[in-house]
Short mmCIF file of the C-alpha atoms (twelve columns), coordinates in Angstrom:
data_MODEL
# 
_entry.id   MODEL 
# 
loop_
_atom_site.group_PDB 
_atom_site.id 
_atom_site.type_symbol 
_atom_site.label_atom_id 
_atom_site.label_alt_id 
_atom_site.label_comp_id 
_atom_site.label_asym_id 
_atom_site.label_seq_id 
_atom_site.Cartn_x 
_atom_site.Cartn_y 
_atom_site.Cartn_z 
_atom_site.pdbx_PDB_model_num 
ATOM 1   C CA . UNK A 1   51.742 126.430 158.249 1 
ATOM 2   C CA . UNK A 2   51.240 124.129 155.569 1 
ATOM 3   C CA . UNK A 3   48.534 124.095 152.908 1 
ATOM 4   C CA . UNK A 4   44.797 125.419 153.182 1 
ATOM 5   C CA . UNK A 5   41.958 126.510 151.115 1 
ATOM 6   C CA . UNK A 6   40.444 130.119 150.808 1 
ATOM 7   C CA . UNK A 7   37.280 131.337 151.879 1 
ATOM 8   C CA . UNK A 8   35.926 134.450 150.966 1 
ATOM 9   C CA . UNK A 9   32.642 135.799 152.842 1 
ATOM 10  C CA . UNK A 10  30.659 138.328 150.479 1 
ATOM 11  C CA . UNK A 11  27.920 138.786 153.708 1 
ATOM 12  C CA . UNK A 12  27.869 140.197 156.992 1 
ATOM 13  C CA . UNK A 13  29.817 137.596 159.462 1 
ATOM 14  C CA . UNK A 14  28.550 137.730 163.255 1 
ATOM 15  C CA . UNK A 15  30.953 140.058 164.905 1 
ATOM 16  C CA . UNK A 16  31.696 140.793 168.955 1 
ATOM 17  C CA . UNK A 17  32.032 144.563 169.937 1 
ATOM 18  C CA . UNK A 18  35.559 144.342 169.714 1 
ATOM 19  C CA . UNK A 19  35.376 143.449 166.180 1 
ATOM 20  C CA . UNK A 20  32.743 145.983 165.264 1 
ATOM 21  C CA . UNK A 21  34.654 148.771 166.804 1 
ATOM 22  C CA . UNK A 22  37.165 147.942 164.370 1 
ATOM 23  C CA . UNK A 23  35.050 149.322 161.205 1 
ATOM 24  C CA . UNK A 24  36.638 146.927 158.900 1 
ATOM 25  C CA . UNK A 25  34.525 145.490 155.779 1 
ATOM 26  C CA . UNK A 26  35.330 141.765 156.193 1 
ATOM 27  C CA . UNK A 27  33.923 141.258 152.621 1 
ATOM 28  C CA . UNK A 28  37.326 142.486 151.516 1 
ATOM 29  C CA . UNK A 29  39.251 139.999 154.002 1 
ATOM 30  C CA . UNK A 30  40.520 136.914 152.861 1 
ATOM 31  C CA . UNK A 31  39.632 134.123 154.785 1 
ATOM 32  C CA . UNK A 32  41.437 130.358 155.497 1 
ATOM 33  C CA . UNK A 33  40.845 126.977 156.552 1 
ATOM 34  C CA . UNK A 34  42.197 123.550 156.555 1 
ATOM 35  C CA . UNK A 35  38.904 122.081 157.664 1 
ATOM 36  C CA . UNK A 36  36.365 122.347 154.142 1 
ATOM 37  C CA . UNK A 37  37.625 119.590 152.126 1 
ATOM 38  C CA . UNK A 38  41.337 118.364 150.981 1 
ATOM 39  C CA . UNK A 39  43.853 121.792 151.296 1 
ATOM 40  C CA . UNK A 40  44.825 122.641 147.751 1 
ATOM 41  C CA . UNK A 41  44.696 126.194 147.700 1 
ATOM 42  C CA . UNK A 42  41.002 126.221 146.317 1 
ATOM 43  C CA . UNK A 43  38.677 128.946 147.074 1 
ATOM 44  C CA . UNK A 44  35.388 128.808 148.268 1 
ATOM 45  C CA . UNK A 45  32.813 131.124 148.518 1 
ATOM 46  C CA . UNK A 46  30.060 131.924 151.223 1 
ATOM 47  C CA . UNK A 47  27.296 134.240 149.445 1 
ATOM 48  C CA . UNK A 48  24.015 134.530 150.174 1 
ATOM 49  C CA . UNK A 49  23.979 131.429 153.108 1 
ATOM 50  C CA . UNK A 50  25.197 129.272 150.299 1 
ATOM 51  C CA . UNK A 51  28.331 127.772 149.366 1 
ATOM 52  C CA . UNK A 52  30.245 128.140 146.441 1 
ATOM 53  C CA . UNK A 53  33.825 126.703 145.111 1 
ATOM 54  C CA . UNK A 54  35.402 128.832 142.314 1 
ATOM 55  C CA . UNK A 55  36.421 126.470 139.684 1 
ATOM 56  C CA . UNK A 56  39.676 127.796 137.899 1 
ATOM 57  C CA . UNK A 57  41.224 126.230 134.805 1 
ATOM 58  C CA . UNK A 58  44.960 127.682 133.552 1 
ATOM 59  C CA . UNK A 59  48.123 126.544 132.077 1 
ATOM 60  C CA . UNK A 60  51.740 127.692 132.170 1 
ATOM 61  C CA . UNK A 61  53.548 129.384 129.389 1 
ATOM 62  C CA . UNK A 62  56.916 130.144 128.851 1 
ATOM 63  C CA . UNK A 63  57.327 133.621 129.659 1 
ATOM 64  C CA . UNK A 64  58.577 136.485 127.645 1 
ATOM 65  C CA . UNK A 65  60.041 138.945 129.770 1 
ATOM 66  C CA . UNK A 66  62.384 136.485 131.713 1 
ATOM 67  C CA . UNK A 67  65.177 137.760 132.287 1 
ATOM 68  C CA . UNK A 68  67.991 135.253 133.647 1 
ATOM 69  C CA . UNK A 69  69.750 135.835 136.763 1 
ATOM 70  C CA . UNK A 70  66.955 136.940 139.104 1 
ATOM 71  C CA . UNK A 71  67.734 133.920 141.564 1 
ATOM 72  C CA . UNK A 72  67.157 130.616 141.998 1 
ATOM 73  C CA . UNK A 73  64.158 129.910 144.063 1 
ATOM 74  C CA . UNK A 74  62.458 132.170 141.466 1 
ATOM 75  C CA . UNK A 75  63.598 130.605 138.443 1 
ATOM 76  C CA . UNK A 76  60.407 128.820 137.684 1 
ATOM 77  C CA . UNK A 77  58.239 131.429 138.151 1 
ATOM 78  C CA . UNK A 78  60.097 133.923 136.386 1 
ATOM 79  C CA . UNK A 79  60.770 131.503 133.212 1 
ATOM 80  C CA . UNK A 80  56.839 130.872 133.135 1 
ATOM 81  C CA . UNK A 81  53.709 132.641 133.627 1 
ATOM 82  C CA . UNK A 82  50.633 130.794 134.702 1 
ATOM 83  C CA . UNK A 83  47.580 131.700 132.074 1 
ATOM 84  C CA . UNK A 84  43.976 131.335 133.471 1 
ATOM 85  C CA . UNK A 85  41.586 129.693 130.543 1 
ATOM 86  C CA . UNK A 86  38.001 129.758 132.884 1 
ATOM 87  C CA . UNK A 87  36.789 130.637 135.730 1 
ATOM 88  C CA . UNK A 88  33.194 129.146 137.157 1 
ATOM 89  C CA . UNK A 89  31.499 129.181 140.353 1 
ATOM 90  C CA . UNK A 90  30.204 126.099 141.283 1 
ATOM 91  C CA . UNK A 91  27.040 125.740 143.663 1 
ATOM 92  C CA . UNK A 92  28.371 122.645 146.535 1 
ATOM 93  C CA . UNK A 93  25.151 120.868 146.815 1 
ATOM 94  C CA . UNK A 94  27.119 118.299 147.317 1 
ATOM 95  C CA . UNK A 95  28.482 119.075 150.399 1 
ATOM 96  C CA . UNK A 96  27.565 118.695 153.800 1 
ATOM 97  C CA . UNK A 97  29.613 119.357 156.724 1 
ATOM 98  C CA . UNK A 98  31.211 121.552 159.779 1 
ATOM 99  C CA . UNK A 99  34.518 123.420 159.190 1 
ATOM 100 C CA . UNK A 100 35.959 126.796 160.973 1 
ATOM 101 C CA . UNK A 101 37.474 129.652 159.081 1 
ATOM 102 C CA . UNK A 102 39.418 132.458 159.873 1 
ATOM 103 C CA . UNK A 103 42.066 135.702 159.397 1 
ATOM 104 C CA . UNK A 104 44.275 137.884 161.107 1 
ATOM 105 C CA . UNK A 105 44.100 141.689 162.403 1 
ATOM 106 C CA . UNK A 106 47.483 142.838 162.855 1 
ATOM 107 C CA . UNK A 107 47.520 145.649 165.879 1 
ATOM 108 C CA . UNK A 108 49.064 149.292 164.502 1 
ATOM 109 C CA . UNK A 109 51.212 149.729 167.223 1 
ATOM 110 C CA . UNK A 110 53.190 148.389 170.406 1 
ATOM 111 C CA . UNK A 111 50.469 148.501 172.419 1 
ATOM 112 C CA . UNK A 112 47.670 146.946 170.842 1 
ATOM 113 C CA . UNK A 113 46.893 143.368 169.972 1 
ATOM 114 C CA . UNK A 114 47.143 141.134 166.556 1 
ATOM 115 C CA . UNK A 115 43.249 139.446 166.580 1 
ATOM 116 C CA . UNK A 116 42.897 135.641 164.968 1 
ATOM 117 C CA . UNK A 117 39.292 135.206 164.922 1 
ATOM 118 C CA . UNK A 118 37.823 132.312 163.831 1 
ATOM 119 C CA . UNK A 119 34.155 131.449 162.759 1 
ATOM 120 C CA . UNK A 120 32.392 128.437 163.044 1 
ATOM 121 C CA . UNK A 121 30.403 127.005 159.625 1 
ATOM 122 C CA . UNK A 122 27.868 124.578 159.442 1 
ATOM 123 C CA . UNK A 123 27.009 123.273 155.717 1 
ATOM 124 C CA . UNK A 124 24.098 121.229 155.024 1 
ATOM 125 C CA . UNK A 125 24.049 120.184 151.070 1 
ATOM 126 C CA . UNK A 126 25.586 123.445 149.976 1 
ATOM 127 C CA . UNK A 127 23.616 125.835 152.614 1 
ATOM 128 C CA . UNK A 128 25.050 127.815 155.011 1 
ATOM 129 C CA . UNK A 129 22.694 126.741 158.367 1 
ATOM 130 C CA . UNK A 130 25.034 128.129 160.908 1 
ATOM 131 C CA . UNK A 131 27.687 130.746 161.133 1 
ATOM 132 C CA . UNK A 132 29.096 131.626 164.566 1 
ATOM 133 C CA . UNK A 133 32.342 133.570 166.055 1 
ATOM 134 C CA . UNK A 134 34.027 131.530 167.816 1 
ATOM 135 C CA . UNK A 135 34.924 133.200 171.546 1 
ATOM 136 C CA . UNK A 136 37.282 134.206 173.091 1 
ATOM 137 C CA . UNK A 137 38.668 135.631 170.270 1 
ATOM 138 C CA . UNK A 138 43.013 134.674 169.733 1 
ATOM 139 C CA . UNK A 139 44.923 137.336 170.316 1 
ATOM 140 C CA . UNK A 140 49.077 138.181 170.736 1 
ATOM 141 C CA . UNK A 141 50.593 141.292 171.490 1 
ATOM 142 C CA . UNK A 142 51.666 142.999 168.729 1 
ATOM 143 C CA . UNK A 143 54.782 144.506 170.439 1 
ATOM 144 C CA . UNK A 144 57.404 141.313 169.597 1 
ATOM 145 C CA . UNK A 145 56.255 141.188 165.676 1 
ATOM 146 C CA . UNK A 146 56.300 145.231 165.487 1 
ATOM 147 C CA . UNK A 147 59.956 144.910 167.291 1 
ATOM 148 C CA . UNK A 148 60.931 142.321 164.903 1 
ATOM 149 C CA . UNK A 149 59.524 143.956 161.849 1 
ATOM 150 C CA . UNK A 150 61.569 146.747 162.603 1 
ATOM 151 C CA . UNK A 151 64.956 144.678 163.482 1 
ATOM 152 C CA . UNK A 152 64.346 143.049 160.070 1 
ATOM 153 C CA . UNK A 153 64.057 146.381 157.891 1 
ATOM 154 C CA . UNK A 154 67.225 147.747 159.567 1 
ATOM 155 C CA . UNK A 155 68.915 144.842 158.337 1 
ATOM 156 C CA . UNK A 156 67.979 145.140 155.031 1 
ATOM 157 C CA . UNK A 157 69.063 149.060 155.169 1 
ATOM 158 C CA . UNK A 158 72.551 148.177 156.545 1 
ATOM 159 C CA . UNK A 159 72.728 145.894 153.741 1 
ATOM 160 C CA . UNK A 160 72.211 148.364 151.156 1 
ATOM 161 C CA . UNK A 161 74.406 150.437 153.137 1 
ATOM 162 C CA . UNK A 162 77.097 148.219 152.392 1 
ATOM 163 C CA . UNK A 163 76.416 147.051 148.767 1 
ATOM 164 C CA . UNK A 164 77.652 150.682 148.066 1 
ATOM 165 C CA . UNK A 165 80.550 149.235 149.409 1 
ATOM 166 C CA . UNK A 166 82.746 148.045 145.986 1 
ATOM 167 C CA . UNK A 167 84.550 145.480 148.770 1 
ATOM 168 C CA . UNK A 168 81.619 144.225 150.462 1 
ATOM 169 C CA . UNK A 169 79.624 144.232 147.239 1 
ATOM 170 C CA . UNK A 170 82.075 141.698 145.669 1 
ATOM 171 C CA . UNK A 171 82.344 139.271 148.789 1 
ATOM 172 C CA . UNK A 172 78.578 139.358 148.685 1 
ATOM 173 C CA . UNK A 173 78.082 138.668 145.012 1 
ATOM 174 C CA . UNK A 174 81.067 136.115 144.688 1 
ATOM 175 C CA . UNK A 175 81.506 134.991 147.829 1 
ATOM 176 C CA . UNK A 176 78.248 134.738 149.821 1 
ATOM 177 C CA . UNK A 177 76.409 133.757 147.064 1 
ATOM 178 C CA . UNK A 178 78.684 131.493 145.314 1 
ATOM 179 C CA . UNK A 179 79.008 128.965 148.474 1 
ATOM 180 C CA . UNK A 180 75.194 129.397 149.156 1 
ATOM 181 C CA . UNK A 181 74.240 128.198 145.578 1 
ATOM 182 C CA . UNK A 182 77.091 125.135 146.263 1 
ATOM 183 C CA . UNK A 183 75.194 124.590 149.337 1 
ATOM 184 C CA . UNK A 184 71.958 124.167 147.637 1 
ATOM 185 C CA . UNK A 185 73.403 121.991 145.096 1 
ATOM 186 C CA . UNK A 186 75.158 119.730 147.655 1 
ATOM 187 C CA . UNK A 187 71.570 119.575 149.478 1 
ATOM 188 C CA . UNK A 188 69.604 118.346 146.696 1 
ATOM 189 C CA . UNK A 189 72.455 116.195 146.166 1 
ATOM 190 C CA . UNK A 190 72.224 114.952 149.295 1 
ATOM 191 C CA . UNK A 191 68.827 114.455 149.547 1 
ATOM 192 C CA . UNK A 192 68.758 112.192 146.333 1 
ATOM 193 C CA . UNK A 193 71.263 110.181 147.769 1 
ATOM 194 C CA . UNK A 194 69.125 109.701 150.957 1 
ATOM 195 C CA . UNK A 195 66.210 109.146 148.677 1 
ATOM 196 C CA . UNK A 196 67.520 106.258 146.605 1 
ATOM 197 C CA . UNK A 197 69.196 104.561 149.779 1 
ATOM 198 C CA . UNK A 198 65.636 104.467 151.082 1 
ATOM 199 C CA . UNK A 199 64.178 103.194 148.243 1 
ATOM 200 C CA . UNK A 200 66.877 100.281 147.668 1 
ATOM 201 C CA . UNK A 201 65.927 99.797  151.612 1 
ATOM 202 C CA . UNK A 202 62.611 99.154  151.477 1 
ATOM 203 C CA . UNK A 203 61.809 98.301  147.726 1 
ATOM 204 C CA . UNK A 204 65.115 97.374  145.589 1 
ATOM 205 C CA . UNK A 205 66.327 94.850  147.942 1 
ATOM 206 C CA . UNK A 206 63.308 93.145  147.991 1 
ATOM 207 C CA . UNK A 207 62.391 93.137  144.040 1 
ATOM 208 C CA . UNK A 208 66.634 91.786  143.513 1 
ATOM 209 C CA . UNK A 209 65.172 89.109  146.004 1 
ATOM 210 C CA . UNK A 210 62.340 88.380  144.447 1 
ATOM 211 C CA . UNK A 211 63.693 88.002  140.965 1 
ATOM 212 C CA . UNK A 212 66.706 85.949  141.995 1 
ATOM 213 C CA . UNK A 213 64.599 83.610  144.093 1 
ATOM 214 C CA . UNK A 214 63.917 80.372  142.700 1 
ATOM 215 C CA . UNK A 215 59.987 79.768  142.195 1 
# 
C-alpha cells in the first residue's frame, strides 16, 4: 500500500445514483491519495472549492502508563506518547495541479459489492476548479473478504479456546513466542550484516582504495 496523504472533503462531492442511494454523509469519510504532493501522511483539506493543508506541530514524550511486556512491535509506541503543540490550516495558494482521491465502501453482506470510488481534482493556485467522479466506479465482491473476515475471527476464538488450556498456554507463551522473538532478532541481525556487506561493496572498498592510493 505504501504511504499517502489524507484528504478530507467538508462539501458535497459529485455522486452517481449508486452512490446517492447509499445515504452516506461523505463529509465524515476519510479520503486518500498518493497524487497531491510528496506522501507523508499530511492532510489536506477541500472546503469551500479551496484547498487547505492542516499544519500539525507535536513531539514525543516518554509515557507514563507504560507498562512493559505488551510486545515488541509496540514497544515504541507504548513507551512514548506523541503530544500535539499546534494545529493551523494553511490556505495552498501555492499550489497548482491535478491529483485523484478516493475511499472505500465495504458491502454488508455476501452478496453485495465493496465500492472504491475515486474523484478527480483539479487545483489552480489553491482553488478547487474541477471535481469529478471518476466512472465506472471499482468495485469487488464482498463475498471473499466477508468469508475471510469470518475464517480470521474463528481463529482468534479457537485460540482463546486453547489459552484456557494450562498446556497449550505454556507452549504458546514459552515456546511460540520465545523462537519468534529469536527469529526477529536473528532478522535484524541479518539484515545488518547484509547492510554493511553492501556498503563495504559499493563505498568501503573504494574509500580503502582511495586512501591507500598513491597521489
Amino acid at each position: 500500500m505504501g504511504m499517502f496523504n489524507y484528504i478530507k472533503v467538508e462539501q458535497d462531492l459529485p455522486l452517481n445514483d449508486e452512490l446517492k442511494a447509499l445515504n452516506i454523509d461523505f463529509k465524515k469519510e476519510e479520503f486518500q491519495t498518493k497524487e497531491l504532493e510528496e506522501s507523508v501522511m499530511a492532510t489536506y483539506i477541500i472546503r469551500d472549492y479551496r484547498l487547505f493543508e492542516l499544519k500539525i506541530t507535536s513531539h514525543w514524550e516518554d509515557n507514563p502508563d507504560y507498562v512493559v511486556g505488551n510486545g515488541r512491535f509496540r514497544e515504541f509506541f507504548d513507551k512514548n506518547k506523541l503530544v500535539e503543540d499546534s494545529r493551523e490550516e494553511v490556505f495552498r495558494d501555492d499550489f497548482t495541479g491535478v491529483f485523484t482521491f478516493g475511499c472505500y465502501i465495504l458491502g454488508k453482506d455476501i452478496n453485495d459489492d465493496d465500492l472504491f470510488p475515486d474523484w478527480k481534482c483539479v487545483v489552480i493556485k489553491g482553488l478547487v476548479e474541477e471535481m469529478s467522479l471518476i466512472t465506472p466506479v471499482d468495485r469487488n465482491s464482498s463475498k471473499a473478504r466477508i468469508e475471510a473476515d469470518e475464517t480470521f475471527k474463528k481463529q482468534l476464538e479457537d485460540h482463546d479456546r486453547k489459552m484456557r488450556c494450562p498446556v497449550y498456554s505454556f507452549y504458546f507463551k514459552y515456546y511460540v513466542k520465545t523462537m519468534n522473538f529469536i527469529e526477529w532478532k536473528l532478522s535484524i541481525g541479518i539484515v545488518k550484516v547484509i547492510n554493511f556487506l553492501n556498503w563495504l561493496q559499493w563505498k568501503g572498498i573504494r574509500k580503502v582504495i582511495r586512501i591507500l592510493t598513491p597521489r
